[in-house]
Wavefront OBJ file of the C-alpha trace (Angstrom):
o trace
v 73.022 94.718 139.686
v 75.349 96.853 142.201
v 77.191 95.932 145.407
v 75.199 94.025 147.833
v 75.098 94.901 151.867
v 78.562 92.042 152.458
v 79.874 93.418 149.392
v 80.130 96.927 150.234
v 81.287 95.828 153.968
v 84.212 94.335 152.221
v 84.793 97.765 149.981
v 85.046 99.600 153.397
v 87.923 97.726 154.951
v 90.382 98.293 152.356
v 94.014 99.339 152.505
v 94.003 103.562 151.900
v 96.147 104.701 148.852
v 99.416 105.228 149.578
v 99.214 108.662 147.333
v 101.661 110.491 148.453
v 104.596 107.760 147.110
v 103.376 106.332 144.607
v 102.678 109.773 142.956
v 106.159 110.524 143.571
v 107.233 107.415 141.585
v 105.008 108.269 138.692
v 106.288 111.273 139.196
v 110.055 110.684 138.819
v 109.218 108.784 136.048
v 107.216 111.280 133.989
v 110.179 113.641 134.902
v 112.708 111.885 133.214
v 110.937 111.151 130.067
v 109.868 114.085 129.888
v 113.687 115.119 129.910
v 114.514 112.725 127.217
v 111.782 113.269 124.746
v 113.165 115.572 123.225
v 117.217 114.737 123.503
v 117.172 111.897 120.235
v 114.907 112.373 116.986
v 111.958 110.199 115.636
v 112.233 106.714 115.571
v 110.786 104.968 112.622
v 107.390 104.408 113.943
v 106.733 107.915 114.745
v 108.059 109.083 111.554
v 105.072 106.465 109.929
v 102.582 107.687 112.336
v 103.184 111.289 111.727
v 103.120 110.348 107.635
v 99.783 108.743 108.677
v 98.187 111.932 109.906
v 98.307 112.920 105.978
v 95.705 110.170 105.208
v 93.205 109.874 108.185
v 90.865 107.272 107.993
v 88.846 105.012 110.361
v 91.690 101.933 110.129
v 95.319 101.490 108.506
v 96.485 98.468 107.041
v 98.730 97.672 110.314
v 96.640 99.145 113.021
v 93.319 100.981 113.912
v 93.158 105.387 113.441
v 94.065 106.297 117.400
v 97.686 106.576 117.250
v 97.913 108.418 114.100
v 95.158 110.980 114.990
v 97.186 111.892 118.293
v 101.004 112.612 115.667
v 97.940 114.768 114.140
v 97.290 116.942 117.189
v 100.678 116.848 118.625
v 101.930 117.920 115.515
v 99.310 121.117 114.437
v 99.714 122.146 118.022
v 103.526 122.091 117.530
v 105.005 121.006 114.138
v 107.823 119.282 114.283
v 108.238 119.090 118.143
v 109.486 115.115 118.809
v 109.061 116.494 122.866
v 105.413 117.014 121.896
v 104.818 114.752 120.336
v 105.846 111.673 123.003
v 103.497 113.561 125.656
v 101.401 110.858 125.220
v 103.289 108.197 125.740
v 105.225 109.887 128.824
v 101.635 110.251 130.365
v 100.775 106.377 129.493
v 103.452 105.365 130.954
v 103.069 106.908 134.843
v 99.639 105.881 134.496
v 100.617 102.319 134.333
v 102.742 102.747 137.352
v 100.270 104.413 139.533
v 97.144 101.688 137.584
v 100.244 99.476 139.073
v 100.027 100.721 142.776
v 95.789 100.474 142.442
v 95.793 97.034 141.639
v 98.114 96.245 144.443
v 95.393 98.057 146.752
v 92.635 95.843 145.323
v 94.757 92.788 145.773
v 94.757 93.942 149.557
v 97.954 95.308 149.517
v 98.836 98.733 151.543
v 101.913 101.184 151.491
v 104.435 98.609 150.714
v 102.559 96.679 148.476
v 101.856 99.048 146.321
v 105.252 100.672 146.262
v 106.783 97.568 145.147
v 104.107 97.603 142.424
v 104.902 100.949 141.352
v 108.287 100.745 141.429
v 108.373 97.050 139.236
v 106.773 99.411 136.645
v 109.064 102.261 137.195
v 112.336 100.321 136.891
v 111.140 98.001 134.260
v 113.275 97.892 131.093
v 110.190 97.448 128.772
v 107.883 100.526 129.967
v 110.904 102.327 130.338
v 112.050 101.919 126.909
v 109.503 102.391 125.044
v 107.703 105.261 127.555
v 109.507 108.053 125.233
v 108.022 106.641 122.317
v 104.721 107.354 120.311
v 104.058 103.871 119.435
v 101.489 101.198 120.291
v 103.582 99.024 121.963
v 103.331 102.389 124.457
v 99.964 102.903 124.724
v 98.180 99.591 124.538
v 99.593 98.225 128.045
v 98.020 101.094 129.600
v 94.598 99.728 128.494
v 95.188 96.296 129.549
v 96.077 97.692 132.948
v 92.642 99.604 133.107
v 91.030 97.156 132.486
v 92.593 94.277 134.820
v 92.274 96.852 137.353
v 88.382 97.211 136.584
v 87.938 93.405 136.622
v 89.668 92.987 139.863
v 87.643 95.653 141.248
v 84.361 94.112 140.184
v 85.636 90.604 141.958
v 85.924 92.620 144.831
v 83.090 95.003 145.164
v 80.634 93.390 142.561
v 79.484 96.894 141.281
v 78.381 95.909 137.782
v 79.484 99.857 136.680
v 82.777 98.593 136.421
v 82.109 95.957 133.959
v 80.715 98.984 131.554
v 83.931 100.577 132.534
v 85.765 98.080 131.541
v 83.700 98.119 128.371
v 84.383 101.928 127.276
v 88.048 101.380 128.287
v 88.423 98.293 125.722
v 86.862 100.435 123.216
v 89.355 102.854 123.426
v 91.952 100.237 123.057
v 90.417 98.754 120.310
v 91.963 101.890 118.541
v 95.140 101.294 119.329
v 95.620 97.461 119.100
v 93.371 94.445 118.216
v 95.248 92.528 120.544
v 92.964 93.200 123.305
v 90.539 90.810 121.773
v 92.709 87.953 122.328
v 92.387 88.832 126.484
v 88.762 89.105 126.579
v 88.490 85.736 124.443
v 90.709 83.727 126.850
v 89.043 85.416 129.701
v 85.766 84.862 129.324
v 86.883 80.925 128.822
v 88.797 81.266 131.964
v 86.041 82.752 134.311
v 83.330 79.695 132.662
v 85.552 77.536 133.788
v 87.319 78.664 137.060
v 84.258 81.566 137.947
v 83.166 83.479 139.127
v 80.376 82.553 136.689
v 78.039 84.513 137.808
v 79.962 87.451 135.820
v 78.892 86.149 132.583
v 75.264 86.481 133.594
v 75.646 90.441 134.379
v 73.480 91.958 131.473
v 76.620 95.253 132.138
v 79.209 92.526 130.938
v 77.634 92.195 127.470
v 76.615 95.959 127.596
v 80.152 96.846 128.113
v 81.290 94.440 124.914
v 78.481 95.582 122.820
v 79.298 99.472 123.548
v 83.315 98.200 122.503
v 82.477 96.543 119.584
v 79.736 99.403 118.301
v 82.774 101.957 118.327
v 85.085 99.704 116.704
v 82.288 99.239 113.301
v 84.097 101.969 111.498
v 87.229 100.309 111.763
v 86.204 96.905 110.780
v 84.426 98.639 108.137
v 87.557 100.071 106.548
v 89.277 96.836 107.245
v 86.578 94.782 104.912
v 86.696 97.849 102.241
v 90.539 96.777 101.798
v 90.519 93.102 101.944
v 91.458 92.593 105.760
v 94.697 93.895 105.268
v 95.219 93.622 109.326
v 95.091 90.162 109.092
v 98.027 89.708 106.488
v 99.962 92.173 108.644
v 99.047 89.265 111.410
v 100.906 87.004 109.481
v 103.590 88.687 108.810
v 104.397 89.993 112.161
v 103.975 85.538 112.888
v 107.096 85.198 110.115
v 108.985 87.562 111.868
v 108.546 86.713 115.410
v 112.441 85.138 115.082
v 114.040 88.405 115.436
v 112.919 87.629 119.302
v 114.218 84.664 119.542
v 110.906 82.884 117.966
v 108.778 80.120 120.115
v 112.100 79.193 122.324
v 112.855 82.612 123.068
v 109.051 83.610 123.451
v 108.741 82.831 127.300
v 112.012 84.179 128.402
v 111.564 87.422 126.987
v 107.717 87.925 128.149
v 108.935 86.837 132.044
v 112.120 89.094 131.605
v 110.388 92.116 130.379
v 109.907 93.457 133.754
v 114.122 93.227 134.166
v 116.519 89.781 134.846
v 116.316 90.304 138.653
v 112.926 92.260 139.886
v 110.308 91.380 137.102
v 111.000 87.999 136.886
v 110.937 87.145 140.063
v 107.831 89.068 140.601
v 105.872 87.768 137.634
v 106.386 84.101 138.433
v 105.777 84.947 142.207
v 102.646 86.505 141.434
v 101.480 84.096 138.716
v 101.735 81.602 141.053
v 99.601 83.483 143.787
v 96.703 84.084 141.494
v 96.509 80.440 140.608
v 96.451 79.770 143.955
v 93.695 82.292 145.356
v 90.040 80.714 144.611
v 88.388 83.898 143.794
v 91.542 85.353 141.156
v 92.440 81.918 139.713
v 90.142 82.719 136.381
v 92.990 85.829 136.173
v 96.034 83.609 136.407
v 93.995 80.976 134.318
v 94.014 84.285 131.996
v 97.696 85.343 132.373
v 99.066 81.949 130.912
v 96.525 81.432 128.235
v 96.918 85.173 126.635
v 100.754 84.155 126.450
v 100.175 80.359 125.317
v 97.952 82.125 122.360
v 100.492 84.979 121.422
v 103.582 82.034 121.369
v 101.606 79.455 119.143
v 100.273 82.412 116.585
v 103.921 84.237 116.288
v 102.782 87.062 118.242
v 105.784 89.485 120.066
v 106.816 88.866 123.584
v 105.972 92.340 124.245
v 102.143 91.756 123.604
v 101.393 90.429 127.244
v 103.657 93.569 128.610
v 100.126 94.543 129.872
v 99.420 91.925 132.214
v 102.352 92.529 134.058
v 101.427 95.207 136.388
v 98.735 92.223 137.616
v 101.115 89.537 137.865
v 103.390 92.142 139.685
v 100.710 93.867 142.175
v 99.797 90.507 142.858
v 102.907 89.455 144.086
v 103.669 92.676 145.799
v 100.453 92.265 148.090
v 101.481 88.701 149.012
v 105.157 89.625 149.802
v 103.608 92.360 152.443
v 101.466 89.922 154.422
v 103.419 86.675 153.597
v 106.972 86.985 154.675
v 108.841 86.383 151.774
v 111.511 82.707 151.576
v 114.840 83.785 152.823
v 116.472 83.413 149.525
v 115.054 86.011 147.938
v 113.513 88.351 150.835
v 116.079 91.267 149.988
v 114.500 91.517 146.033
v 111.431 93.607 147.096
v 113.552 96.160 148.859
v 114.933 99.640 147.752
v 118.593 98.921 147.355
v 117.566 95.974 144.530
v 115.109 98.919 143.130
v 117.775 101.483 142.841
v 120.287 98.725 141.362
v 117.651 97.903 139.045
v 117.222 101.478 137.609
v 120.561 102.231 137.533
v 121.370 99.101 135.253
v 118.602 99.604 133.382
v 119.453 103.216 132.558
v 123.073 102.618 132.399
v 124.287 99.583 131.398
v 121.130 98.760 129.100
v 120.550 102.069 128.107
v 117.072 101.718 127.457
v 116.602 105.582 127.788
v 118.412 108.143 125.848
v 119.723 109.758 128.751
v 122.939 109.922 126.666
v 123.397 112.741 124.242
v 123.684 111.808 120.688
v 126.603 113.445 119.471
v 129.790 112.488 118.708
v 132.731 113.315 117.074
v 134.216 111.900 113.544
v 136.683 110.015 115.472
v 134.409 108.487 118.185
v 132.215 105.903 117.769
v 128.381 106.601 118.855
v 127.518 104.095 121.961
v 123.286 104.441 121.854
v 120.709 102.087 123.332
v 118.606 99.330 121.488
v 115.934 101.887 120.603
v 118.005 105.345 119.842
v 119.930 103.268 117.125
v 116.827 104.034 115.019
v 116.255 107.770 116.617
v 119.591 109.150 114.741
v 120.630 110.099 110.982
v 116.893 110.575 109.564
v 117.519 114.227 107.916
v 120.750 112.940 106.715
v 119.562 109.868 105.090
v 117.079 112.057 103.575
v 119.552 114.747 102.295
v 121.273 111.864 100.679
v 118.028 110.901 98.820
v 117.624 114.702 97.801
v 121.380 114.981 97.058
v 120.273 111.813 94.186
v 116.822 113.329 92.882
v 119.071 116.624 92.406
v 121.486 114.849 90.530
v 118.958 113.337 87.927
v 119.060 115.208 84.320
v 116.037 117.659 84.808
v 113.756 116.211 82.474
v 114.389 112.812 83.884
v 113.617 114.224 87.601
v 110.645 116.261 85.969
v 108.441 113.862 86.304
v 110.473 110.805 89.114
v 108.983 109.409 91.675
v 110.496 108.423 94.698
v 109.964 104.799 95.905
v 111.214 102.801 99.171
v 111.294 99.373 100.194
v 110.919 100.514 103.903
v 107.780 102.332 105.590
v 110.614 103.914 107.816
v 111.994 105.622 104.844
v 108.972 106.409 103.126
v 107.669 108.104 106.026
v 111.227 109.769 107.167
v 111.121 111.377 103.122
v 107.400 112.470 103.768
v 108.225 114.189 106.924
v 111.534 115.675 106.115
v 111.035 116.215 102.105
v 107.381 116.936 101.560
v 108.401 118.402 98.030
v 109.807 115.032 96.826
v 107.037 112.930 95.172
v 107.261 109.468 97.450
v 105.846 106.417 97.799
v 106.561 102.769 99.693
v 104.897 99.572 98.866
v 105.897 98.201 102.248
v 103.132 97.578 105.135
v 100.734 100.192 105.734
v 102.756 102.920 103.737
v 101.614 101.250 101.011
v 97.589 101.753 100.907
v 98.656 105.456 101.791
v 99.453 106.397 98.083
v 100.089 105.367 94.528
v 102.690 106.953 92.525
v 100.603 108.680 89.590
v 100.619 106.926 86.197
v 101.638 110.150 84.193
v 105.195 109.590 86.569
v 108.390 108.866 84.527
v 111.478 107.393 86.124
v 111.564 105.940 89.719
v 114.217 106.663 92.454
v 114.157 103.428 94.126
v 115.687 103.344 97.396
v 116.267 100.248 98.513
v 116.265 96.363 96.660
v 115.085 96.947 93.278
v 114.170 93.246 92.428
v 110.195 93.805 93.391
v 109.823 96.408 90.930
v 112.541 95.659 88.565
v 110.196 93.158 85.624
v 108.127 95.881 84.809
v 111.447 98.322 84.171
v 113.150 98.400 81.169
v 116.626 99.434 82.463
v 117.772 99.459 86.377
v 121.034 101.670 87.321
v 122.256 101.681 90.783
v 123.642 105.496 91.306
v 124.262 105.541 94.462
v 124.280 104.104 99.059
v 123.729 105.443 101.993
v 126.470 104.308 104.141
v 127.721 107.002 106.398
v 128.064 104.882 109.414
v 128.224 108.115 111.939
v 125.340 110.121 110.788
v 122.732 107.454 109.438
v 121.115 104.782 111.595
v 121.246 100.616 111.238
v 118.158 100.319 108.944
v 119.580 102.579 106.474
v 123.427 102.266 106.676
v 124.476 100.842 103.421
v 120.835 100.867 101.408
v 121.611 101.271 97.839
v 119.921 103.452 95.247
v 118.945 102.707 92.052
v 117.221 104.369 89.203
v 114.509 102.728 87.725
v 113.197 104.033 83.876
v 110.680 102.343 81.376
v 108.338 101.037 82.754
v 105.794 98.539 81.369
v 103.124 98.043 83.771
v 100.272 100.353 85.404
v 100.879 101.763 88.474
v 97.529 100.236 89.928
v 98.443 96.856 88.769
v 102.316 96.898 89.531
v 101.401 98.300 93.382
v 98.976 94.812 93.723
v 101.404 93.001 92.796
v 104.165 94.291 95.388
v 102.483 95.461 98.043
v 104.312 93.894 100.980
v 102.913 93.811 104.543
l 1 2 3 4 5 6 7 8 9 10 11 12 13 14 15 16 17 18 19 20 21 22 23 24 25 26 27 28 29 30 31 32 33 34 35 36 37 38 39 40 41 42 43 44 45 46 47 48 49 50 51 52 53 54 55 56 57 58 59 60 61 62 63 64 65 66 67 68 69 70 71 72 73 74 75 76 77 78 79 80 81 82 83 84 85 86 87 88 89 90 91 92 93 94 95 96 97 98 99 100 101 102 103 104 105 106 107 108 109 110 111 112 113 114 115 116 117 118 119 120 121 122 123 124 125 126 127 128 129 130 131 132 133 134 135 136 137 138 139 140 141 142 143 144 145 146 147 148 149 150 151 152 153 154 155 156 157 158 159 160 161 162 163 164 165 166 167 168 169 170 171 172 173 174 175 176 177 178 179 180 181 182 183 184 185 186 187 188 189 190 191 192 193 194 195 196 197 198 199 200 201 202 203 204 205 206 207 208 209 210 211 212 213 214 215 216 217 218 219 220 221 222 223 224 225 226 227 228 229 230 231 232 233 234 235 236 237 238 239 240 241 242 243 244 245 246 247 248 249 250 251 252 253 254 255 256 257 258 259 260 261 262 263 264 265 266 267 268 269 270 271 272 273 274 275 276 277 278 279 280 281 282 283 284 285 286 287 288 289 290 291 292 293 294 295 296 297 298 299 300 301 302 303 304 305 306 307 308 309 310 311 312 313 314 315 316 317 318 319 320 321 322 323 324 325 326 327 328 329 330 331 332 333 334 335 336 337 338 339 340 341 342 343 344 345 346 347 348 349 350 351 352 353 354 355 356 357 358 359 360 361 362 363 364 365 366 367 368 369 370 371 372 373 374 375 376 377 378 379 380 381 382 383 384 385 386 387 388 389 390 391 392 393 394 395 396 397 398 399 400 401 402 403 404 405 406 407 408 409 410 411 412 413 414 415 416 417 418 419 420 421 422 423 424 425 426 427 428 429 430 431 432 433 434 435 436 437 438 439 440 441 442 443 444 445 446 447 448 449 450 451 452 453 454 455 456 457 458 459 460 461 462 463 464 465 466 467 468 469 470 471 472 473 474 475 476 477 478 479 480 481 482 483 484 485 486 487 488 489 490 491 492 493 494 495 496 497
């Protein structure tokens, strides 16, 4: 069904794009992560992803093929290049702020409006951080963003091509993340019961989610051929969700995401606006079950990262034709913007604008993220500098083996000659050390593997405080010989996700 005669009068009085600023703000943006992409090495993620491109396949144990197959063409159309390879997510990231700007437009909002949209994004602390990374966590909001936008358009215009829009763009995040399942789910409940119910009887709706999940059969298909390793991971990820602070901390991390001053005074603005507006009340409805579902399960505050350009557009289109209370008028305005980015960027150093040197006598000052961007050749010298060491028979035929996918994948990228292997997450379905291998150089706590040993020597720790990062400083190394058990068999039995 398309756009009927009222609907398309309502498409034609519509605020124009405000192009020429808001590309300039995507702009600036792409500039300066473009600048940094290159200034710190890999962190750990990329390091896995780029191991990943080794052993291509239609799912991984932590996460479906797309991320992996773009470290493949980044890296064979420049090896090596970290700049290259974070093209990607410098490109996902000033899409979200113009995606930002589009939605304010949709919401009604003009030049302002969608400025203040596009700059929420553009000073935010979370897209900013991770927008010179090659990770999910970079991509996936992008998606989410798309496909709001899409949705918002359709309540609008009622052109059913934008639900199989919205369709092909969920399929395409359905090979990043999974979590995009969890929006349509709570979506779909929200819009029965607030409407506009009439979307649920639009043949292009189910077309759309038939199209997403027909692309995604490959993955589920590896998924079932390995036990639903994805869902373990799930788990896991749930047992660890108190490095954020857990189910107290949950909420004041998701609203702060967007920075202490601008995003969360934006999000709970505009949550409360869509609640309040009839026809978008299924979105806000939305909004607050996605994040009631991600804090019960143990999910990441991060995950809902991608419904903040809505909540954010939202409130930017009711700021420009609602006069804003007096107490907080002056937050959408430039000054609070440019005091935003400059905290962001220099007090909370959430981009590596900051070179990484330093001198033996100086300590190294680095943001949350570029702790684990520093140190990777040397903690994999260090490894070498150990397999060297072994008597040569011994290293002959020794395997290395790491309690960390970071590791495993930093030794694969850096030391393709050494023979390694990691029974941690998704590193571990990518290999099995052979059974004709002798001694193991086990990097990391031996206890896992240590039963089916006969002897276990620690020979040596990487603790050079200047030169290797926080997940490695002061990981031990042991040498592991005699062993009792098949490889097969022992790798079941400590396979860790």
């Amino acid at each position: 069904m398309t756009a009927t005669a009222s609907d398309r009068a309502i498409a034609e009085d519509h605020p124009a794009f405000a192009r020429g600023p808001v590309l300039a703000v995507a702009a600036a943006v792409g500039l300066l992560l473009t600048a940094v992409s290159g200034r710190y090495g890999y962190f750990g993620d990329e390091l896995y992803f780029v191991a990943a491109r080794h052993h291509l396949a239609w799912g991984y144990a932590d996460q479906p093929p797309l991320v992996p197959l773009l470290a493949l063409v980044a890296d064979t159309v420049a090896p090596g290049s970290v700049a290259v390879l974070r093209i990607p997510a410098t490109l996902a990231t000033t899409a979200v702020v113009v995606l930002a700007a589009l939605l304010a437009r949709e919401l009604g909002g003009g030049r302002r409006a969608q400025l203040v949209a596009a700059g929420a994004v553009a000073v935010s602390p979370t897209f900013l951080g991770t927008g010179h990374l090659l990770a999910t966590s970079t991509l996936d909001p992008l998606v989410w963003t798309a496909v709001t936008l899409l949705l918002v358009r359709w309540v609008r215009t009622r052109d059913d091509r934008l639900l199989l829009a919205a369709g092909a763009v969920t399929a395409i995040g359905l090979q990043i993340k999974f979590l995009l399942v969890a929006f349509w789910a709570v979506a779909l409940v929200a819009v029965l019961i607030c409407g506009p119910r009439e979307m649920l009887r639009r043949p292009a709706l189910w077309g759309g989610g038939a199209f997403a999940v027909l692309v995604t059969l490959p993955t589920l298909a590896w998924q079932a051929q390995n036990g639903w390793p994805q869902l373990a991971f799930t788990r896991t990820v749930a047992a660890e969700s108190e490095y954020a602070g857990g189910a107290l901390g949950f909420l004041p991390v998701a609203v702060g995401l967007g920075g202490l001053l601008i995003g969360t005074v934006l999000t709970v603005h505009g949550e409360v606006a869509l609640l309040r507006a009839p026809a978008l009340r299924w979105l806000g409805v939305t909004v607050l079950g996605v994040t009631a579902l991600f804090l019960v399960t143990g999910g990441r505050p991060y995950y809902v990262a991608g419904l903040l350009p809505l909540v954010w557009a939202m409130s930017a289109s009711r700021i420009e034709t609602h006069r804003p209370a007096v107490w907080w008028r002056w937050i959408p305005t430039w000054p609070t913007y440019v005091a935003s980015a400059l905290f962001v960027l220099g007090v909370l150093n959430v981009v590596p604008v900051a070179p990484a040197e330093t001198h033996s006598d100086q300590p190294l000052v680095i943001g949350h993220f570029q702790r684990d961007e520093i140190g990777w050749p040397d903690y994999v010298a260090d490894v070498r500098a150990a397999h060297a060491a072994l008597p040569p028979d011994t290293a002959r035929t020794a395997v290395v083996v790491t309690d960390d996918y970071w590791t495993y994948a930093a030794l694969q990228h850096y030391a393709p000659d050494l023979p390694s292997y990691s029974y941690s997450r998704g590193a571990a379905y990518l290999g099995t050390p052979p059974e004709d291998s002798g001694a193991v150089l086990l990097v990391g706590d031996p206890r896992p593997l240590a039963p089916a040993f006969g002897s276990v020597t620690r020979i040596g720790t990487l603790d050079n405080e200047l030169r290797v990062n926080n997940l490695t400083r002061g990981t031990p190394i042991f040498l592991l010989q005699g062993r009792t058990v098949a490889w097969d068999l022992l790798w079941d039995r400590v396979r860790d996700l």
